[in-house]
Each structure stands twice: as structure tokens, then as C-alpha cells.
BADRENMI-485547 format. One line per 4 residues: number of its first residue (from 0); their letters; for each residue x negated, y negated, z of N, C-alpha, C. Coordinates in Angstrom, 1 decimal. Each point is the difference from the previous one (the first is absolute). Last residue first. Example, Ala and Ser with C-alpha at 12.3 -4.5 7.8 and 13.67 -1.06 7.14 Angstrom:
# residues 2
1> SA> -12.8/2.2/7.1/-0.9/-1.1/0.0/0.8/-1.1/0.8  -0.3/5.7/-0.1/0.9/-1.2/0.0/-0.9/-1.2/0.0
END
This chain:
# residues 84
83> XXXX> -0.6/2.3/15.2/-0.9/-0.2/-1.1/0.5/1.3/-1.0  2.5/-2.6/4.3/-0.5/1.0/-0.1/-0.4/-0.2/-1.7  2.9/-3.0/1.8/-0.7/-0.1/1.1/-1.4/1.2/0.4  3.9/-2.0/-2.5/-1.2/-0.3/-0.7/-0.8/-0.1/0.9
79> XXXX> 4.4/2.0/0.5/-0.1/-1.4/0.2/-1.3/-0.6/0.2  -0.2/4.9/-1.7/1.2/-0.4/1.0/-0.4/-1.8/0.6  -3.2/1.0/-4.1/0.7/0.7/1.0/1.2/-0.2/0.6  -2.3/-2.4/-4.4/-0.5/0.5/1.6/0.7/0.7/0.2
75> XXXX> -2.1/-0.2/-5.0/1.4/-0.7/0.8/-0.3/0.6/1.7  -3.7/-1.5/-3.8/0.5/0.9/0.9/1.2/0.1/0.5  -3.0/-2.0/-4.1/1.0/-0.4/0.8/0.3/1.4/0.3  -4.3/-3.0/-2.8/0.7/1.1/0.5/1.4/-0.1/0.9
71> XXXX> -1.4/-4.4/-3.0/-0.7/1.2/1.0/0.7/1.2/0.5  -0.4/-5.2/-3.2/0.9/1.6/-0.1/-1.2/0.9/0.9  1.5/-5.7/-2.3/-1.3/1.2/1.4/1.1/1.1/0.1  0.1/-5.3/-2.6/0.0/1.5/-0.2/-0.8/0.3/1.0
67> XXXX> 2.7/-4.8/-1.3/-1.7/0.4/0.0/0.7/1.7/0.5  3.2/-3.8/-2.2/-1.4/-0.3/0.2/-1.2/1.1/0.6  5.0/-0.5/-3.3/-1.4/0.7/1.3/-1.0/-0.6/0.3  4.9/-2.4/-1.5/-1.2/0.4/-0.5/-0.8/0.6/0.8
63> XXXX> 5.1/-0.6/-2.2/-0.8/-0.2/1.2/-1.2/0.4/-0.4  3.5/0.8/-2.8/0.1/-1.1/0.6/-1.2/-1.0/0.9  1.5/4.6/-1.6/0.8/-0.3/0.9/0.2/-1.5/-0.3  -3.2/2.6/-2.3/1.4/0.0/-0.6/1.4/-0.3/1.1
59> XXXX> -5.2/0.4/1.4/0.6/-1.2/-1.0/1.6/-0.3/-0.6  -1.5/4.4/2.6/0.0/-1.6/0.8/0.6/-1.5/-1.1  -1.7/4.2/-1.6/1.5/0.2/0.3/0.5/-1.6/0.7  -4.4/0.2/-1.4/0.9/0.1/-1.4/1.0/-0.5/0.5
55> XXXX> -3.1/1.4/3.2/0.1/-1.2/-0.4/1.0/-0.4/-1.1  -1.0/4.5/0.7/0.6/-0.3/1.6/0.1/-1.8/0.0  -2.1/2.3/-3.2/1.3/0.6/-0.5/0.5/-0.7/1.0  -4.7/-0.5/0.7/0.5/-0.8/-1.1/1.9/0.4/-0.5
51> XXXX> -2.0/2.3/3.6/-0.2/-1.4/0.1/0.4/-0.5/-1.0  1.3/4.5/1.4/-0.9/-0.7/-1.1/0.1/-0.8/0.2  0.8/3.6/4.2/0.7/-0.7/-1.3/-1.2/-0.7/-0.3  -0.4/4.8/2.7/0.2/-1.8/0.2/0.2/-0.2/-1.6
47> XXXX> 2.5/4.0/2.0/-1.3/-0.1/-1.0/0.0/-1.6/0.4  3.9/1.7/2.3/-1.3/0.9/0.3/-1.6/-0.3/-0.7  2.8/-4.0/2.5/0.3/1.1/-1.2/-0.7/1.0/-0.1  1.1/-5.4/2.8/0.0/1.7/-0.4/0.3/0.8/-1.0
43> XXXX> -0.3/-5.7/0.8/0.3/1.1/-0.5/-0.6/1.3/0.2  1.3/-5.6/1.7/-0.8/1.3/0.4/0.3/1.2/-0.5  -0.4/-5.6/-1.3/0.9/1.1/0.0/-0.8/1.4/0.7  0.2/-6.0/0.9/-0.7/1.3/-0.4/0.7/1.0/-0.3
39> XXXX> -0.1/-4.5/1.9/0.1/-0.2/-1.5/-0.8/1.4/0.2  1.8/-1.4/4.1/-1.0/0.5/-0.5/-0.8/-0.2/-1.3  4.9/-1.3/0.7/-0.9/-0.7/1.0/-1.6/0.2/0.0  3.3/2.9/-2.9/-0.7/-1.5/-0.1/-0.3/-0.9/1.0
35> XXXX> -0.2/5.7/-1.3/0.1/-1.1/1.3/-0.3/-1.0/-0.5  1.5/4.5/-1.9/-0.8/-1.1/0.0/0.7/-0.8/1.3  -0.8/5.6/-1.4/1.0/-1.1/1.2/-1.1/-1.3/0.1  1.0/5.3/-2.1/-0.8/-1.2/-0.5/1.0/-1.2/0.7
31> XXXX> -1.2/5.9/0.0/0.5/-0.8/-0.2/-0.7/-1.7/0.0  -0.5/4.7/-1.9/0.8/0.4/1.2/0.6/-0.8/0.4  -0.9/-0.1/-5.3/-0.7/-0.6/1.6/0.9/0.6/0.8  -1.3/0.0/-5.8/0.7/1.1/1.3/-0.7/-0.6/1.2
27> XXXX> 0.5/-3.5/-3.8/-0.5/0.8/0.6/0.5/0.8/0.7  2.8/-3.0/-2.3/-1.6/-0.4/-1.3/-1.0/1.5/0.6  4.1/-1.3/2.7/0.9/-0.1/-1.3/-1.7/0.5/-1.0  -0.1/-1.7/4.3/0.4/1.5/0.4/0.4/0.2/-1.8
23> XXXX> -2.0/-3.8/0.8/-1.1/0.6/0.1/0.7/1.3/0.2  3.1/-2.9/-0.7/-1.0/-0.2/-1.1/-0.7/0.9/0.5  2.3/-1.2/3.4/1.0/1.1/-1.1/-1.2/0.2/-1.6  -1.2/-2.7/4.2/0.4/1.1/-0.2/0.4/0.7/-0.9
19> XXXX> 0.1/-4.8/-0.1/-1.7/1.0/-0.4/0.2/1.3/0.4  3.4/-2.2/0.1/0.4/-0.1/-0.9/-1.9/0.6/-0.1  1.6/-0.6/4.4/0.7/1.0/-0.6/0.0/0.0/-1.8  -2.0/-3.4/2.8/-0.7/1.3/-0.1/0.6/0.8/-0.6
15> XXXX> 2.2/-3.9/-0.6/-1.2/0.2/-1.4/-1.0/1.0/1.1  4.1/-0.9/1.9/0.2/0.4/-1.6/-1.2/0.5/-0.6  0.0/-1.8/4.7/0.1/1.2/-0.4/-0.3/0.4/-1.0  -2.0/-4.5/0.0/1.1/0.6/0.8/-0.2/1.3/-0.1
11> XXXX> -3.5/-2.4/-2.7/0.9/-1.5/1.4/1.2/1.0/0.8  -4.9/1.2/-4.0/1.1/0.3/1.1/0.5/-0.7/1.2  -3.9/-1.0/-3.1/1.4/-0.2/-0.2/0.8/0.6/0.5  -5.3/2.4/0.2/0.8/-1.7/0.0/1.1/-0.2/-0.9
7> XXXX> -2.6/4.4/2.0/0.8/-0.5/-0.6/0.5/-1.0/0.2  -4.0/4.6/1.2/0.3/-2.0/-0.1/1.1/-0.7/-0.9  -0.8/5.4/1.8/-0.3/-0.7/-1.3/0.6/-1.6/0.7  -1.1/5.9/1.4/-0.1/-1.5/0.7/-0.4/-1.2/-1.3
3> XXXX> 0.4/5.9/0.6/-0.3/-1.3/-0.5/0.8/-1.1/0.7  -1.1/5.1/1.4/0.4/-1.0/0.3/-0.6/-1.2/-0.6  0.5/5.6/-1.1/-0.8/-0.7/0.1/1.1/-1.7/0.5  -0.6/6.1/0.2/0.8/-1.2/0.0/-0.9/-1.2/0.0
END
């Protein structure tokens, strides 16, 4: 499983996380993907890490723009993430 982490400027409400969600669920197989515009960030799970440049594309066609990339392994935790 791998944990990407993408920089996204123009998101002002719900709408437009939920409108980067659906894009990134719609373009890639993700377990899952929860933007945060206060953060300006999206947090995607999946089993294969994703293509940066496909993963910018999708982004664009929202509207919005990525700003910066990081993808690292991902463990899911335990009983209330409290075991490895």
C-alpha cells in the first residue's frame, strides 16, 4: 500500500474537496482520498503508488492546481491505531 500526499491550490469549500475526490476516485484505483482545503492537500491510499504526472493531469481537469508530490509506504494500524 502506498500513501501519496499532493499540494492543491483553489479549493474554498466542501464542493471543491469533494469535486477533487471524485476525480482522483474516477481517473485511479484508491482505497481512499480525503482533500483538505484548509490544508490545501489531498491524502490518497492505494495499493500501487500513483503517477505524478497522470496524478497532475487529473488535478488540472478539475480546475485546480497541484502543487507538490510525496508518496511513502503505508501501513494501516491496528485496533484504534494503536498496534502495528
Amino acid at each position: 500500500m502506498t500513501k501519496t500526499t499532493i499540494g492543491i491550490e483553489g479549493m474554498a469549500c466542501e464542493m471543491c474537496e469533494a469535486h477533487v475526490n471524485d476525480a482522483i476516485r474516477r481517473a485511479f484505483a484508491v482505497k481512499s482520498a480525503k482533500a483538505n482545503r484548509k490544508r490545501r492537500s489531498c491524502e490518497i491510499v492505494s495499493e500501487e503508488p500513483l503517477d505524478e504526472s497522470s496524478l497532475r493531469a487529473a488535478i488540472a481537469e478539475t480546475g485546480y492546481e497541484m502543487t507538490t508530490y510525496s508518496s511513502e509506504p503505508y501501513q494501516k494500524k491496528g485496533f484504534l491505531g494503536l498496534f502495528g
